[in-house]
N, C-alpha and C positions, 0 to 999 in steps of 0.2 A: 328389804326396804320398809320404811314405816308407812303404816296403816292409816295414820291421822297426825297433820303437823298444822302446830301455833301458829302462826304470822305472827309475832309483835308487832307490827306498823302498820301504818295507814296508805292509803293514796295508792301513786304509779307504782310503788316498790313494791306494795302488800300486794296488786292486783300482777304485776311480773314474774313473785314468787308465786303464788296462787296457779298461776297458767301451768308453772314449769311442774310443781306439784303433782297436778292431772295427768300431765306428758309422763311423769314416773311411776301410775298406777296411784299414789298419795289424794288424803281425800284434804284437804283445806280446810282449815277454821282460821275465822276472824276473830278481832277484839275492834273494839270502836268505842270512842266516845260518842258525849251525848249530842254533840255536833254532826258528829258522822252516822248519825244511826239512820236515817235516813235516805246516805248518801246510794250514787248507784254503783258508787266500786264495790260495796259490800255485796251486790248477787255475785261475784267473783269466788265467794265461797260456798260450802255446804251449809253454813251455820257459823252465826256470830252470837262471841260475848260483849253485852256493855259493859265496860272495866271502871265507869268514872264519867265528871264532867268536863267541858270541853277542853279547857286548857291543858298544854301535856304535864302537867305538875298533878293532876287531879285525875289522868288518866293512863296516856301513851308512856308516862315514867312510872307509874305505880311498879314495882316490883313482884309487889304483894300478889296484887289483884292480877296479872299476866300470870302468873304460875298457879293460883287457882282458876282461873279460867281455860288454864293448858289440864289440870288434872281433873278438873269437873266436864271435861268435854272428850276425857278419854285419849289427849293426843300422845304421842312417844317422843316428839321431839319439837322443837321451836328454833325457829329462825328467826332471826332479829332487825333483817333487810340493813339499812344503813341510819345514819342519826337515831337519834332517841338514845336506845340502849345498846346499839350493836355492838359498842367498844366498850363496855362496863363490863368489865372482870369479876364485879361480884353478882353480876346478873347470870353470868357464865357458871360461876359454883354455884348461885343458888338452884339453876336448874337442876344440876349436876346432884348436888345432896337432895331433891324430891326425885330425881329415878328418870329426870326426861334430858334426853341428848339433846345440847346448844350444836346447834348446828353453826361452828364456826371454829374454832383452835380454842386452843387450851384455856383455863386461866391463867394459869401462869405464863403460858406464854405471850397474850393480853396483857399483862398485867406490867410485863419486860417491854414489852412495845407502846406501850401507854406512856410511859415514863422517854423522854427523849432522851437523857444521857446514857443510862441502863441499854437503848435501845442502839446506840452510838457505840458501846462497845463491844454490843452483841456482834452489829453489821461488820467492825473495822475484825474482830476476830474470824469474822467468816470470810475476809477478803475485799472488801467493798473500802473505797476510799473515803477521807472525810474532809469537809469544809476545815481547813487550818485556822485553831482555836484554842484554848483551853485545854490541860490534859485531865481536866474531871472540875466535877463541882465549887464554885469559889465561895469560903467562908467568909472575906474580908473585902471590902473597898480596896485593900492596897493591894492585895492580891490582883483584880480585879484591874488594875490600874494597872501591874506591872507587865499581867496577860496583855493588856491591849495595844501596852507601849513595843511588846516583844513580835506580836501580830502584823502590827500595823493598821493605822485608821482609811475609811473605816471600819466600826466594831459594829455589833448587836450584842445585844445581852437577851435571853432568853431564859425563861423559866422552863422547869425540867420539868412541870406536869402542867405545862401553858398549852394554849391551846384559845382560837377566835383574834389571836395579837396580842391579850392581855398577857403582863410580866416582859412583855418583848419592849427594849429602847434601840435605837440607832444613835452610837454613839461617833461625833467624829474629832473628839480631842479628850485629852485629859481630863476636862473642867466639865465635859460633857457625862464620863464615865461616875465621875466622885457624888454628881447630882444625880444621876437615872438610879443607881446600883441602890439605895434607900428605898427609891419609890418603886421600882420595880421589884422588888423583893415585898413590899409591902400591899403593891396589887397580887401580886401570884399570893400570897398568904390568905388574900381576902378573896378571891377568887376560888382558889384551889384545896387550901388547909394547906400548903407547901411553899416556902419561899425558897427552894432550891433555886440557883442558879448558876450556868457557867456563859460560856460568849466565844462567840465565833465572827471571822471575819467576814464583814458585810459585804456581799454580792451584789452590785450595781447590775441589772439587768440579767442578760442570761437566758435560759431556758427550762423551763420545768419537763421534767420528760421522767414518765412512771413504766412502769415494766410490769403486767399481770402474769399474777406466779397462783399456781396450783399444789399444793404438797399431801403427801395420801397420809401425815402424822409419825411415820413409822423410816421417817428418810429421806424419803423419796420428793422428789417435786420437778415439775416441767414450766418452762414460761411460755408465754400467751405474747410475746413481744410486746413491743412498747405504746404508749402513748401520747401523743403530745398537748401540753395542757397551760402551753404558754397564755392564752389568750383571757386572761384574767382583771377580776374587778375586786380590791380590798380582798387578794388571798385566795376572792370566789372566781372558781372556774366560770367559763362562756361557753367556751367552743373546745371538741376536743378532737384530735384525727390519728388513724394513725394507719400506715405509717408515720414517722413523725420525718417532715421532710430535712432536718439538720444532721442524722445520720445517713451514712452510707451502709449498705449490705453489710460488711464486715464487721462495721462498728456496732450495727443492728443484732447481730449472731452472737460477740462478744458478750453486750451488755445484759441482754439475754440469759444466757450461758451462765453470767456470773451472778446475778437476778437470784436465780434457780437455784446455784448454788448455796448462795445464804439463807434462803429458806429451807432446803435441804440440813444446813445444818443448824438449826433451831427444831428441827422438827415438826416441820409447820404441817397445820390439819387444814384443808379447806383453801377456800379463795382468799387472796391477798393482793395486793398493792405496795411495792416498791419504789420509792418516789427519790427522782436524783433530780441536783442542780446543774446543769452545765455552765458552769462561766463564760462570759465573752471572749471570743478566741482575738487575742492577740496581734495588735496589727504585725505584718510582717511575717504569719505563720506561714506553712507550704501546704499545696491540698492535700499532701498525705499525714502528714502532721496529726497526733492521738489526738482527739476530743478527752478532756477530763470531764464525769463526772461524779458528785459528791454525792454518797445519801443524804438526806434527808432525814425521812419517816420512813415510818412500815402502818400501811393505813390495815388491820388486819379484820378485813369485813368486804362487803361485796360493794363495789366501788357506780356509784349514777353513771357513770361514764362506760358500764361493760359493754351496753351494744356494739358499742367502736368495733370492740375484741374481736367478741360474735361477730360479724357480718363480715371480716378478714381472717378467722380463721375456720368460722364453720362450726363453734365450739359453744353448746350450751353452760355457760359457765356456774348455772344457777341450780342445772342440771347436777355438774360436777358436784358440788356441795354439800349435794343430799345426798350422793352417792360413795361420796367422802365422810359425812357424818354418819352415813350406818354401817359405817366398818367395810369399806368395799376399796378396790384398787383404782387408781388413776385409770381413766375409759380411755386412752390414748397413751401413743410412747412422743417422746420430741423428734425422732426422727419421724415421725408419723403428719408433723404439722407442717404448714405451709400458709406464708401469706398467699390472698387472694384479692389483690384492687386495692381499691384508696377507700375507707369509712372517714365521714365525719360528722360529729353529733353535732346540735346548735339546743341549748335546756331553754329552754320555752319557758318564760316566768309573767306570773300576774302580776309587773310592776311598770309602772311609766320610767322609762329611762329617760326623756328629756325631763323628770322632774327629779334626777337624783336618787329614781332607781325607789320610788315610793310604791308600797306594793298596792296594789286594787282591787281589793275585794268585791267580790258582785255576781251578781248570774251571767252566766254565759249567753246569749239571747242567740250564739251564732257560733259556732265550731268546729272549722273544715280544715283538712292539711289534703290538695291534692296528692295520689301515691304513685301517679302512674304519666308525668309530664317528660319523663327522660331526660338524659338519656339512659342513666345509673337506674336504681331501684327508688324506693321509699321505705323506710318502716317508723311508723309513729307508735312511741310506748307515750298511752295516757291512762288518766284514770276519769276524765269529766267528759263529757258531751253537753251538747245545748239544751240549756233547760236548768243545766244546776248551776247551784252557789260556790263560789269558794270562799270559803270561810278566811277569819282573820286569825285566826288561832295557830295558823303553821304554817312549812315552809311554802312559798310561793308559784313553788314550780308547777304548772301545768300539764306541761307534755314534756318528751323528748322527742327531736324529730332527726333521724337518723339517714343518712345519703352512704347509697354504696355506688360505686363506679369503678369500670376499668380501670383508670388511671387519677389521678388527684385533682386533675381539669375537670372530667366528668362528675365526678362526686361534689365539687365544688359548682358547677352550672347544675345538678340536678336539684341539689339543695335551694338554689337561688331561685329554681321555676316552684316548687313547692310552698317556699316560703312567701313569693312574690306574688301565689294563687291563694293563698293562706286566705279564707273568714274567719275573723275570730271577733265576736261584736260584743259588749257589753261593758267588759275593764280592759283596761289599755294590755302592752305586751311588749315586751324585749324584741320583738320579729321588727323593729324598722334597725336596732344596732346588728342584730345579725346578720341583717343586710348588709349593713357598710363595710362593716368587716369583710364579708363573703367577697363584696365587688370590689374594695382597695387593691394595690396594685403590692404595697405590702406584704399583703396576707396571702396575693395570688403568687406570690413571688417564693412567697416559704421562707422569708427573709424577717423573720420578727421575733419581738421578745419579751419577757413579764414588763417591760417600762410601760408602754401603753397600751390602747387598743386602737388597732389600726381602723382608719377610715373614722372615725368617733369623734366629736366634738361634744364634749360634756359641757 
């Protein structure tokens, strides 16, 4: 195992990996900006470097300044937690050419999943199904036009290195295709340096549901079953559970099973994220009748949403990573795992949701999550307590606050008492839509879908 690891990031993630660090004998170092130099997630570590000022262009992105900071502090390897640089392939070699292990997959093979199409024919060669679309990249309008007429409306058009919506149109006629396929070629160029595009048939509703996979690089890989992640605002996750209540057992095992597989055969190093769409089933189906679902992505980085994983299977998956990046074997076999109970996260963010989801920066004057109200457990990953700021410079999330329970009722009322005892005083907070979601008859029913969020009135 190494002796001393990087953190690239900041916040809940830096101080998560930082813990898990400890628990493997690993001593921690930090980077921070000049916003964060102060902060109190950084006693989390043994020793930080300032990398920059506060904005992440001037700091949390520097390339430069994170790999001198990783070899002027003596570390072996860097992890890259999630946003900022975790999916940057060339942040991955460039570790890799100064002598220090990226704690994450390949470049290359980063570099194949970064790109959605490349990544689209990776999945469908390893066996995974795909949204009915396009059979590769369209160089022309009329191309573009004849795909969609042949598909059927409606379409999307997406860009191959898109990514936040940008390059993405909804198309639902002809006239609609001839006008987006211009401008969306010309956001992804201005965005990306890529106007790659192809287009797949637009899914009305549905279900988001990802599969955590582990792979030891050399073959091998296990899943972590699924997650559900329907409960989303503009793309962004809210809430995530899992079990995910729209599979059964069987269908849970399969998709799993096949998860596993496709990373297995890319060779995957490290923690990942397999993300399918389920279409809306069919009126008229039978209850034994297949669920289809579609890849997606491949998110290949350690996902906000892992406590879920953890606290259903028992599985430090942060653990795994490090243990997978110093050349070590997968700590478990698949016959070895087992669900245990209902997890469900709720991401806690410093923004007013009755104003549009405006974020609120401020001190905390006030910062409780009761753990111990039942009937389930508690566990809250944060990185602030009363007394600090949060800055305007990043993402907004505060905490995560995590519910385990027997059963999906209990996880769900444990959440609701924690949330409902919650102080949090200074800038507003996402905890009053948590709520409603949590209480809707909707969302207790396990009966919902990406269209809206249940219980919510924006």
């Amino acid at each position: 195992m190494f002796r001393k690891l990087l953190v690239a990031n900041r916040g809940e993630v830096a101080v998560r990996i930082a813990r898990a660090a400890r628990d493997a004998g690993i001593s921690p170092v930090g980077i921070v900006s000049s916003a964060d130099r102060s902060a109190g997630w950084t006693k989390a570590f043994d020793e930080t470097v300032c990398i920059g000022g506060p904005s992440p262009q001037e700091s949390y992105l520097r390339l430069d300044a994170i790999i001198q900071a990783a070899r002027q502090t003596g570390c072996a390897a860097v992890h890259p937690g999630w946003g900022f640089l975790a999916e940057n392939a060339r942040f991955a070699a460039l570790c890799e050419q100064h002598g220090l292990t990226f704690v994450g997959p390949s470049p290359s093979t980063m570099e194949m999943m970064g790109l959605k199409w490349p990544a689209k024919v990776a999945m469908r060669a390893a066996g995974l199904d795909l949204t009915p679309g396009s059979e590769g990249l369209l160089q022309t309008v009329d191309e573009a036009v004849t795909c969609a007429n042949d598909t059927g409306y409606p379409v999307i058009l997406k860009a191959d290195a898109g990514g936040g919506g940008r390059g993405m149109r909804i198309c639902r006629s002809e006239a609609d295709v001839r006008e987006a396929f211009p401008s969306a070629r010309s956001e992804a160029i201005a965005a990306f340096g890529n106007g790659a595009l192809f287009l797949e048939k637009y899914i009305t509703g549905g279900r988001h549901i990802e599969v955590q996979v582990i792979g030891d690089g050399r073959g091998g890989a296990i899943h972590l079953y699924e997650r559900e992640c329907s409960i989303q605002r503009n793309h962004q996750k809210l809430i995530e559970e899992s079990p995910s209540p729209a599979l059964s057992d069987a269908e849970r095992e399969a998709l799993g099973k096949r998860a596993a597989a496709a990373a297995a055969a890319i060779h995957y190093a490290g923690a990942g994220t397999v993300e399918f769409l389920m279409p809306p089933i069919p009126e008229g189906s039978g209850e034994g009748d297949p669920k289809r679902l579609n890849f997606m992505e491949m998110n290949t980085r350690l996902q906000v949403e892992h406590p879920v994983t953890e606290l259903v299977t028992g599985v430090d998956v942060v653990r795994e990573q490090l243990r997978i990046a110093a050349g070590g074997a997968l700590g478990f076999t698949q016959d070895g795992l087992r669900l245990e109970g209902h997890a469900i996260e709720c991401r806690i963010n410093a923004e007013d949701p009755s104003d549009g989801f405006k974020p609120t920066p401020g001190t905390l004057t006030a910062f409780d999550f009761p753990e111990e109200l039942g009937p389930g457990s508690i566990r809250v990953d944060t990185h602030v307590q009363t007394g600090e700021s949060i800055p305007p410079y990043y993402d907004s999330l505060i905490a995560k606050v995590i519910a385990h329970g027997r059963t999906r009722d209990d996880a769900i009322e444990t959440m609701i008492r924690s949330l409902s005892g919650a102080t949090i005083e200074g800038v507003s907070t996402t905890i009053p839509l948590h709520l409603a979601v949590l209480q809707s008859d909707e969302f207790r029913s396990g009966n919902y879908d990406t269209l809206s969020i249940p219980g919510w009135q924006s």
